[in-house]
Biotite code that builds the C-alpha atoms (Angstrom):
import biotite.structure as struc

atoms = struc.array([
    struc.Atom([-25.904, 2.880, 26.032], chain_id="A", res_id=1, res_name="UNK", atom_name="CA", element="C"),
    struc.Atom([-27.973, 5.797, 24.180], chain_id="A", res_id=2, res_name="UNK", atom_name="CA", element="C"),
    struc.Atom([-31.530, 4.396, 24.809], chain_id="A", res_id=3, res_name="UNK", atom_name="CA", element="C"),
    struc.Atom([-33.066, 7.105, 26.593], chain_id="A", res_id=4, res_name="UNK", atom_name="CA", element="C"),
    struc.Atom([-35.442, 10.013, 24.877], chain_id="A", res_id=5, res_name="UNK", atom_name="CA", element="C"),
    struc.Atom([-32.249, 12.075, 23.793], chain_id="A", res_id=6, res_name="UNK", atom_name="CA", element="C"),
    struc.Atom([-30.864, 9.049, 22.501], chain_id="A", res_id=7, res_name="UNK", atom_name="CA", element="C"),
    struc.Atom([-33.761, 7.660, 20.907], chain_id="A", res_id=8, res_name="UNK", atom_name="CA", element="C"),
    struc.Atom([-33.693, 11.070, 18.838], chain_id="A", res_id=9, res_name="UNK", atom_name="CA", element="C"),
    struc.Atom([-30.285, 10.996, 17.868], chain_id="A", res_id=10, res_name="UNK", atom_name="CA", element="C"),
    struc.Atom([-30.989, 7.773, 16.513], chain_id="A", res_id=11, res_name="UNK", atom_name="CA", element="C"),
    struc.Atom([-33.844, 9.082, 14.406], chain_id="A", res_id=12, res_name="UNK", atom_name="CA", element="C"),
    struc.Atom([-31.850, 11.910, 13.167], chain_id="A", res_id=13, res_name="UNK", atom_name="CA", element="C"),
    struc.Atom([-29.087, 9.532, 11.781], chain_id="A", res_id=14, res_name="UNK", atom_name="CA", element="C"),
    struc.Atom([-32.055, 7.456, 10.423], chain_id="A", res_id=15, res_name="UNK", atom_name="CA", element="C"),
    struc.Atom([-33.774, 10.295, 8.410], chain_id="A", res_id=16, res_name="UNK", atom_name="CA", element="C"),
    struc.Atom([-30.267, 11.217, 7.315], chain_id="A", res_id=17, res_name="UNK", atom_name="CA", element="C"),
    struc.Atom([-29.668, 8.174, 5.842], chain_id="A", res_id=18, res_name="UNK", atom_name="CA", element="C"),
    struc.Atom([-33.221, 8.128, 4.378], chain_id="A", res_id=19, res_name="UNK", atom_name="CA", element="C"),
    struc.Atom([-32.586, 11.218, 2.411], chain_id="A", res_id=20, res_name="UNK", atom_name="CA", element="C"),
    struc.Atom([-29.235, 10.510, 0.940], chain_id="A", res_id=21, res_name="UNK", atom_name="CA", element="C"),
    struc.Atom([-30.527, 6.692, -0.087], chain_id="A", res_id=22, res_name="UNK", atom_name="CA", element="C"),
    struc.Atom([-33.679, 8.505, -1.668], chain_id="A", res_id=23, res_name="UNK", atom_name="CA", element="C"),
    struc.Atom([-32.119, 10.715, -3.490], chain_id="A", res_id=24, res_name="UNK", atom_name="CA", element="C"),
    struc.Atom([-29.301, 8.457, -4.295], chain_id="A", res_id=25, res_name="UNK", atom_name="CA", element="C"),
    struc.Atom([-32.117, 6.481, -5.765], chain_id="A", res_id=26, res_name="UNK", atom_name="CA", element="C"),
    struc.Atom([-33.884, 9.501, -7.544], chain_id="A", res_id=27, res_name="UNK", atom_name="CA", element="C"),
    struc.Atom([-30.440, 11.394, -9.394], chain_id="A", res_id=28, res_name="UNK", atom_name="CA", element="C"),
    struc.Atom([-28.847, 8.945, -11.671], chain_id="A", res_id=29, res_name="UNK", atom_name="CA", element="C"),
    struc.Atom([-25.140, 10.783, -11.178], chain_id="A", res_id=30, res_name="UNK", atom_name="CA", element="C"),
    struc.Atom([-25.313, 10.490, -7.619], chain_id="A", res_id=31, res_name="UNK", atom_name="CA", element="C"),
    struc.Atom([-26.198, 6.494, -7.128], chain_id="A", res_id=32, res_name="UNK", atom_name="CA", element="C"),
    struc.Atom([-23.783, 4.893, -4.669], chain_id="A", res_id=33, res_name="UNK", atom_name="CA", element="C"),
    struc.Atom([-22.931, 8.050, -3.267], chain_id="A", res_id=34, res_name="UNK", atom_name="CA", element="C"),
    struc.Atom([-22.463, 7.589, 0.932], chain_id="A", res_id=35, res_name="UNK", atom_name="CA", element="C"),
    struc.Atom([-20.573, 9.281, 3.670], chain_id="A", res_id=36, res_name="UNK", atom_name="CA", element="C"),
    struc.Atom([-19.712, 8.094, 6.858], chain_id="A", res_id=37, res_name="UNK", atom_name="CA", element="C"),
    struc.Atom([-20.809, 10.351, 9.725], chain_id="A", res_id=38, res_name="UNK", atom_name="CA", element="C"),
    struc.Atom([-20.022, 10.894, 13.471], chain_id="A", res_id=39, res_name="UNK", atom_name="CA", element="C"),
    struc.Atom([-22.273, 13.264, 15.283], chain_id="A", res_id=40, res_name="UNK", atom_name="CA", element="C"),
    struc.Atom([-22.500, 14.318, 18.734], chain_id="A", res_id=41, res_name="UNK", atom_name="CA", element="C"),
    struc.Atom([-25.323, 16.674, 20.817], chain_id="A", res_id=42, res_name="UNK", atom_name="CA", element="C"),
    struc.Atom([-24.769, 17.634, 24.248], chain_id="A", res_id=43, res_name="UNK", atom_name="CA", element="C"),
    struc.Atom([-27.622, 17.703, 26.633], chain_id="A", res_id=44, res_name="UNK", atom_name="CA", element="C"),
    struc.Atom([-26.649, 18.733, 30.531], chain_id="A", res_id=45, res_name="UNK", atom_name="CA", element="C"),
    struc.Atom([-23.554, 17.177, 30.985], chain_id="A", res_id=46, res_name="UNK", atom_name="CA", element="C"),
    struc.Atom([-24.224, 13.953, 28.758], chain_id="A", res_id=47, res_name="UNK", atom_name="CA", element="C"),
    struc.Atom([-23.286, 13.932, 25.052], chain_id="A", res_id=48, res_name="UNK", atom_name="CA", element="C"),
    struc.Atom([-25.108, 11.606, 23.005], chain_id="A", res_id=49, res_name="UNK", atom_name="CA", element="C"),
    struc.Atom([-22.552, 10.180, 20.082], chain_id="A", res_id=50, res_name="UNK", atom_name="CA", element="C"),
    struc.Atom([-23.963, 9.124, 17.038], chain_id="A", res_id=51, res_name="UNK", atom_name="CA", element="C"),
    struc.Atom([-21.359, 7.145, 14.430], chain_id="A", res_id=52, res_name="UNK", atom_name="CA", element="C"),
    struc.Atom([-21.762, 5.122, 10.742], chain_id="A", res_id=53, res_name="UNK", atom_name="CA", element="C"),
    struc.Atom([-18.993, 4.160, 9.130], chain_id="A", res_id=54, res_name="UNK", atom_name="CA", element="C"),
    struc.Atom([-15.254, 4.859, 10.554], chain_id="A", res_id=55, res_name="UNK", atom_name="CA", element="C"),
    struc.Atom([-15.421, 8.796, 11.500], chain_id="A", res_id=56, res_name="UNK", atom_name="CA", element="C"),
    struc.Atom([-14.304, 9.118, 14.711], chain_id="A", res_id=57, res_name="UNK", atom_name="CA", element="C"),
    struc.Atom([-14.582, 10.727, 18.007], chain_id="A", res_id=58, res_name="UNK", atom_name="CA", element="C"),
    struc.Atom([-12.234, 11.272, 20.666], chain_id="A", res_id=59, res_name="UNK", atom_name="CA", element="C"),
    struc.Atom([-12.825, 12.537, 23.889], chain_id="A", res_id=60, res_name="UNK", atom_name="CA", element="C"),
    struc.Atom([-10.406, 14.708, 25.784], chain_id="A", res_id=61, res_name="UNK", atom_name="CA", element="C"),
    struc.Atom([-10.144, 14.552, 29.300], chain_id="A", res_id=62, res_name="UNK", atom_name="CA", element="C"),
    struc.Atom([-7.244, 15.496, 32.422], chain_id="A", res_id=63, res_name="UNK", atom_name="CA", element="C"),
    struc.Atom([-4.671, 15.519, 29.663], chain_id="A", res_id=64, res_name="UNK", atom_name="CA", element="C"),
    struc.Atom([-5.565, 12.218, 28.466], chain_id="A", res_id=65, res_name="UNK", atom_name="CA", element="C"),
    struc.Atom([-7.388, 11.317, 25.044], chain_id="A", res_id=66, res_name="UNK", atom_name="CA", element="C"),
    struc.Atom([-9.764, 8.448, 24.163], chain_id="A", res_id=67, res_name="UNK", atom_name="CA", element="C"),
    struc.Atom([-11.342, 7.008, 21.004], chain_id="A", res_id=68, res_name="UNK", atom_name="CA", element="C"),
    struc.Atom([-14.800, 6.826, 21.975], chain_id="A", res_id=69, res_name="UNK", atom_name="CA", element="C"),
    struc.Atom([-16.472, 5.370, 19.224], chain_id="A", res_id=70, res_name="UNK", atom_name="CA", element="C"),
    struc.Atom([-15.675, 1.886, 17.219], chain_id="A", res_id=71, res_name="UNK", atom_name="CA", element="C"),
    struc.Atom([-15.020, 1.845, 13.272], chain_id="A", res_id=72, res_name="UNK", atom_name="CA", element="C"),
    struc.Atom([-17.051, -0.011, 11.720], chain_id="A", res_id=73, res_name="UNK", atom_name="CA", element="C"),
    struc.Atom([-14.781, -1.236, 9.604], chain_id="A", res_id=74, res_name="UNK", atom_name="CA", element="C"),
    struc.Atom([-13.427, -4.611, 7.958], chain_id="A", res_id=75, res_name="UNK", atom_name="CA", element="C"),
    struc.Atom([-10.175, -4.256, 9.696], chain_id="A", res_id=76, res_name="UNK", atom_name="CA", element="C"),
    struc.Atom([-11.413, -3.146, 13.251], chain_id="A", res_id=77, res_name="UNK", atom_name="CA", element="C"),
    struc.Atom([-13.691, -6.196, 12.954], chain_id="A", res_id=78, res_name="UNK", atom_name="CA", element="C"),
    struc.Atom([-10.563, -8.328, 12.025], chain_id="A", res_id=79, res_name="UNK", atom_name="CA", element="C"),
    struc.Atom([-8.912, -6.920, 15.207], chain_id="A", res_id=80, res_name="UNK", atom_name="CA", element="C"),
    struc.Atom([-11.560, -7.250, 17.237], chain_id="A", res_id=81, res_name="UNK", atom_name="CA", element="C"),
    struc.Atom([-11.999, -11.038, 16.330], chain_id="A", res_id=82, res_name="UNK", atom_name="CA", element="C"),
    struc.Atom([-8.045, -11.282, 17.132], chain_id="A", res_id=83, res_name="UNK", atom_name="CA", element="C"),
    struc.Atom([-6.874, -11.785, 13.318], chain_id="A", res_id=84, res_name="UNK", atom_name="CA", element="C"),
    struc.Atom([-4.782, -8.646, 12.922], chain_id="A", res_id=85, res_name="UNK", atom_name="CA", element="C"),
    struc.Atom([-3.062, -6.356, 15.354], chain_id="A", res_id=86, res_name="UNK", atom_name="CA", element="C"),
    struc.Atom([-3.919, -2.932, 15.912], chain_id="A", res_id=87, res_name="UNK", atom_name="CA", element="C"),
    struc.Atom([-0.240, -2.172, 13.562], chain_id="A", res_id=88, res_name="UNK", atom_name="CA", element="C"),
    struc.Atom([-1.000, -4.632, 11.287], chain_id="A", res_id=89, res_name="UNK", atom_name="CA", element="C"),
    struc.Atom([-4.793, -3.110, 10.953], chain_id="A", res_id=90, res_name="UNK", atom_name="CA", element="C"),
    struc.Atom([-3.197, 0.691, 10.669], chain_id="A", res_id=91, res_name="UNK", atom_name="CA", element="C"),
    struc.Atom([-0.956, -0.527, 7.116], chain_id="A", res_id=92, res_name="UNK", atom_name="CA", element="C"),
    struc.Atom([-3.742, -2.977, 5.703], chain_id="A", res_id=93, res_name="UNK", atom_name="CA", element="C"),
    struc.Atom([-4.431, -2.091, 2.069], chain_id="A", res_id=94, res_name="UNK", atom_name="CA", element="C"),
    struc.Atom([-8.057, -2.627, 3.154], chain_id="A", res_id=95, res_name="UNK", atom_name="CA", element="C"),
    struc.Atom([-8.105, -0.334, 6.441], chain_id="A", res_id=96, res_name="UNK", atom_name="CA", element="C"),
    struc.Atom([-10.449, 2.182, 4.156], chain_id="A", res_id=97, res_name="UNK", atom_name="CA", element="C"),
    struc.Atom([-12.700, -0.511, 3.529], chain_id="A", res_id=98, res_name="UNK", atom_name="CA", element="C"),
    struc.Atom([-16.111, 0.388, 5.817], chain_id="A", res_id=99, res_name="UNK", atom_name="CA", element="C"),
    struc.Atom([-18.672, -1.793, 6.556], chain_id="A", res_id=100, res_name="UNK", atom_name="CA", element="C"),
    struc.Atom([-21.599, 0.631, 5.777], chain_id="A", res_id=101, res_name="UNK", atom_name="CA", element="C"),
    struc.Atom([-21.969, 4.437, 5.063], chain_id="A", res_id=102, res_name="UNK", atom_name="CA", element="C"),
    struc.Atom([-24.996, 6.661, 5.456], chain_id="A", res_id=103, res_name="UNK", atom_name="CA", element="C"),
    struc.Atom([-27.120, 6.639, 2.177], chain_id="A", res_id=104, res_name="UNK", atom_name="CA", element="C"),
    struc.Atom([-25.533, 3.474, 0.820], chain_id="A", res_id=105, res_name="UNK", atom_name="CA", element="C"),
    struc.Atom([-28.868, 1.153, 1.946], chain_id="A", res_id=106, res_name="UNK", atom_name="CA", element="C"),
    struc.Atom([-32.007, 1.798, 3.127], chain_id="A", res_id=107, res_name="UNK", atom_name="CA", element="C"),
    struc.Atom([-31.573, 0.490, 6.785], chain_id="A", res_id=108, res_name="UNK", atom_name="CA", element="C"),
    struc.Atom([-28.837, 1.722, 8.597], chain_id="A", res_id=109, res_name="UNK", atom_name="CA", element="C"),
    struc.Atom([-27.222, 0.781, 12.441], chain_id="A", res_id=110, res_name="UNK", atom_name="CA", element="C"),
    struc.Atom([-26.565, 4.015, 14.017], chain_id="A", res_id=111, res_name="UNK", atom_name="CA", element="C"),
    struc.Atom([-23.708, 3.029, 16.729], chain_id="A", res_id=112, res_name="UNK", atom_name="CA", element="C"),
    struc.Atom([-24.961, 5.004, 19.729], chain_id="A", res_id=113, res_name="UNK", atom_name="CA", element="C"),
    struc.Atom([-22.477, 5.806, 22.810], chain_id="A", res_id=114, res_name="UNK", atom_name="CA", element="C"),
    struc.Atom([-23.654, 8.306, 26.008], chain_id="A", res_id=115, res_name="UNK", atom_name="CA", element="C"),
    struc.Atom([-20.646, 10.023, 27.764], chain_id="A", res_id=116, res_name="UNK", atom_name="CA", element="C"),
    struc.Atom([-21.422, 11.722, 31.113], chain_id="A", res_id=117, res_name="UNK", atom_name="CA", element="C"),
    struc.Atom([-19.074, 14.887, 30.256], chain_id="A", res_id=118, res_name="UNK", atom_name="CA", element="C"),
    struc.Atom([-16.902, 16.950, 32.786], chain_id="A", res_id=119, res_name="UNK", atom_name="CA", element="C"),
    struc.Atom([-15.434, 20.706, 33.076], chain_id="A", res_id=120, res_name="UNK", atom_name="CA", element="C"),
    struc.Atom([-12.841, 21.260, 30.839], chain_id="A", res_id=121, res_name="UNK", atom_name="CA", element="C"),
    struc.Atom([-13.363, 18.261, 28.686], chain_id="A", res_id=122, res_name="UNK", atom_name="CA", element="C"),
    struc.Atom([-13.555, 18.646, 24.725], chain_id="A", res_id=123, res_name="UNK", atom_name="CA", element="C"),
    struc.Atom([-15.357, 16.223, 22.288], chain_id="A", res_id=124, res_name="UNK", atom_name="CA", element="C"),
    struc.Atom([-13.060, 16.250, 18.927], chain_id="A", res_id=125, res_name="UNK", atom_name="CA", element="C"),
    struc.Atom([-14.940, 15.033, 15.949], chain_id="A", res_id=126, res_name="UNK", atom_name="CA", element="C"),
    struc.Atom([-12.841, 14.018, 12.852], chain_id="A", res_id=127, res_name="UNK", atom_name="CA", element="C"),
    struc.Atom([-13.196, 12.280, 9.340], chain_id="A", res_id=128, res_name="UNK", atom_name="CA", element="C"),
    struc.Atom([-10.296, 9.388, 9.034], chain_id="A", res_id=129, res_name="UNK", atom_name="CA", element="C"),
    struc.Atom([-8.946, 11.924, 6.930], chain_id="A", res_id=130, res_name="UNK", atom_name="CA", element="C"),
    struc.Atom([-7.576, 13.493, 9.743], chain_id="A", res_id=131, res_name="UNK", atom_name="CA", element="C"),
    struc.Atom([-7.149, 10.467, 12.401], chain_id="A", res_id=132, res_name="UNK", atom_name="CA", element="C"),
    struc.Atom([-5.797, 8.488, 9.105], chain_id="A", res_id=133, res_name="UNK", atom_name="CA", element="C"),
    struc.Atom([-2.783, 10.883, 9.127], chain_id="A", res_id=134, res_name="UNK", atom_name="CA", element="C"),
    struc.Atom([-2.657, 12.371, 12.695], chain_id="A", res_id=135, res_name="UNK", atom_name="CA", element="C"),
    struc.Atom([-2.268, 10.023, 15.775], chain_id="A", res_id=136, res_name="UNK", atom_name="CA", element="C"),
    struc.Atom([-4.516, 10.403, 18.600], chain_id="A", res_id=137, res_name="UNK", atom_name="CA", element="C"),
    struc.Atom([-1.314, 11.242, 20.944], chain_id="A", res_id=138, res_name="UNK", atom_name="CA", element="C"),
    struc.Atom([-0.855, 14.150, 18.277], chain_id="A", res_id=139, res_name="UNK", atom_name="CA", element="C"),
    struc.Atom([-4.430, 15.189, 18.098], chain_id="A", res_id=140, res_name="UNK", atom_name="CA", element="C"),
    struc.Atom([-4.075, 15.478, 22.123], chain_id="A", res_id=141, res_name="UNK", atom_name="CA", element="C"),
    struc.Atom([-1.134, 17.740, 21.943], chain_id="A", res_id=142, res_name="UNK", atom_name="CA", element="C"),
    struc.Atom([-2.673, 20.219, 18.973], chain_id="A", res_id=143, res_name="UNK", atom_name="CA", element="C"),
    struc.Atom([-5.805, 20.505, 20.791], chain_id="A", res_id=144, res_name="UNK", atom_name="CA", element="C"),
    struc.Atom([-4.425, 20.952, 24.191], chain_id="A", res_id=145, res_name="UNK", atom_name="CA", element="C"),
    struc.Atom([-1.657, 23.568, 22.620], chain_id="A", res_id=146, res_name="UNK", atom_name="CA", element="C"),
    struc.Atom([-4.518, 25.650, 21.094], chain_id="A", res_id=147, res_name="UNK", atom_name="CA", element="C"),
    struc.Atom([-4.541, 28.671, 21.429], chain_id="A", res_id=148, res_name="UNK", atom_name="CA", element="C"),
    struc.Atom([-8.188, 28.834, 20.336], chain_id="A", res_id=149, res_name="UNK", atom_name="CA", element="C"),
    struc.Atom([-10.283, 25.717, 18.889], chain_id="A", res_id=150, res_name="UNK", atom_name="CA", element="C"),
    struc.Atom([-10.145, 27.228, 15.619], chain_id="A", res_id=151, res_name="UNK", atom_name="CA", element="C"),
    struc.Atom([-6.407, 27.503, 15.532], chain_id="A", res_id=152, res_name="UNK", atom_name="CA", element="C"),
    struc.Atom([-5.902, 23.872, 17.087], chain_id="A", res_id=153, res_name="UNK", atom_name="CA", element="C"),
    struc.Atom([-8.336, 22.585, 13.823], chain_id="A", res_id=154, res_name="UNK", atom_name="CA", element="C"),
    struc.Atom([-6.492, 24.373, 11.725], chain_id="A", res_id=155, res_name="UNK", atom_name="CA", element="C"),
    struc.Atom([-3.314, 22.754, 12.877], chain_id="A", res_id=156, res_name="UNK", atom_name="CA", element="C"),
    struc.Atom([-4.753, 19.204, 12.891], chain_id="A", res_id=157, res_name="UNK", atom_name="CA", element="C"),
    struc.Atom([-6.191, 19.880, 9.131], chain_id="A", res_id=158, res_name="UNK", atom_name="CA", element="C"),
    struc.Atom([-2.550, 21.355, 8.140], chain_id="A", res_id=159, res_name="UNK", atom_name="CA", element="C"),
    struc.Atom([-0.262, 18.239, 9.704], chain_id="A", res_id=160, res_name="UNK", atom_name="CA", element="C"),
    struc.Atom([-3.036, 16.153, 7.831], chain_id="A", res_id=161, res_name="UNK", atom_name="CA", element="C"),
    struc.Atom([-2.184, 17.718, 4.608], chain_id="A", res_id=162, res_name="UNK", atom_name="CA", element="C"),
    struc.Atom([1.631, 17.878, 5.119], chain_id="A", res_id=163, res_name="UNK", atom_name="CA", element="C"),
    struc.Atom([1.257, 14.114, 5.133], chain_id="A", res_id=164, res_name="UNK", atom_name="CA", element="C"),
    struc.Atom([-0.366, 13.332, 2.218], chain_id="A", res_id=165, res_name="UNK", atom_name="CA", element="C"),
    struc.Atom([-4.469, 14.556, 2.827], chain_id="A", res_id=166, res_name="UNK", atom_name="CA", element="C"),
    struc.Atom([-5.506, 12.872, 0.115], chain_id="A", res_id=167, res_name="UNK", atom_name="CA", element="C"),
    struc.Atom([-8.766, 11.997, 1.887], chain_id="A", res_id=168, res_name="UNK", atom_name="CA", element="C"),
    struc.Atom([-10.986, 14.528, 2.983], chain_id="A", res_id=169, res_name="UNK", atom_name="CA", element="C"),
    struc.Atom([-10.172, 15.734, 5.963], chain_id="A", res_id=170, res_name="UNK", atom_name="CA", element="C"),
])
């Protein structure tokens, strides 16, 4: 869905990234096995170009309506997916933290790529499953559409995160 020229260098972005943190991963002794998931986005026109590893998420909000636009790569979203847990049953899974790769973590890396034709007045929310781990999408809609101000809706979403445990990073 991303191959085009904008894509192509989104991909190479998330590719370089990954190439630095297994490198130096490799290099500094106190940092081997260190990895982070990512989820990146870069408008262009009216297309945004969303890059994801791991099980950060993006959401798109549109007409008062919010969508997960990107796919966890994740041992329990791949359970779902192949119909051997529910979405509930995926949610309260001791292993729902348990991702299927990470940026830095191996050399080679598959950069989930998505292209969104955007509209006026919709807004891309970007979030660590620190924040969609505690927050429900429904909730995330209502923050961000309550504002008053982008920074103040973050805020919010980072706060009701913490009131409910935010022991992740959020």
């Amino acid at each position: 869905q991303g191959d085009s020229p904008t894509g192509s260098l989104v991909r190479e972005a998330v590719e370089r990234a990954n190439n630095v943190v297994f490198e130096t991963a490799e290099k500094v002794p106190r940092q081997t096995g260190m990895g982070a998931t990512l989820t990146s986005v870069l408008v262009r026109d009216d297309r945004a170009y969303i890059a994801c590893v791991g099980d950060s998420r993006c959401f798109i909000i549109r007409n008062g309506r919010v969508s997960l636009v990107t796919r966890d790569q994740s041992l329990v979203e791949s359970l779902v997916e192949l119909g051997h847990l529910t979405r509930e049953q995926a949610e309260s899974s001791p292993h729902k933290n348990v991702i299927l790769q990470a940026l830095g973590t191996r050399k080679e890396v598959a950069v989930a790529l998505t292209r969104l034709k955007l509209y006026r007045g919709d807004m891309v929310l970007l979030c660590s499953d620190g924040l969609s781990g505690k927050v429900a999408a429904e909730e995330l809609l209502e923050l961000a559409l309550a504002g008053p101000t982008i920074e103040i809706a973050g805020r919010r979403m980072v706060a009701l995160a913490n009131e409910r445990g935010g022991e992740d990073n959020i």
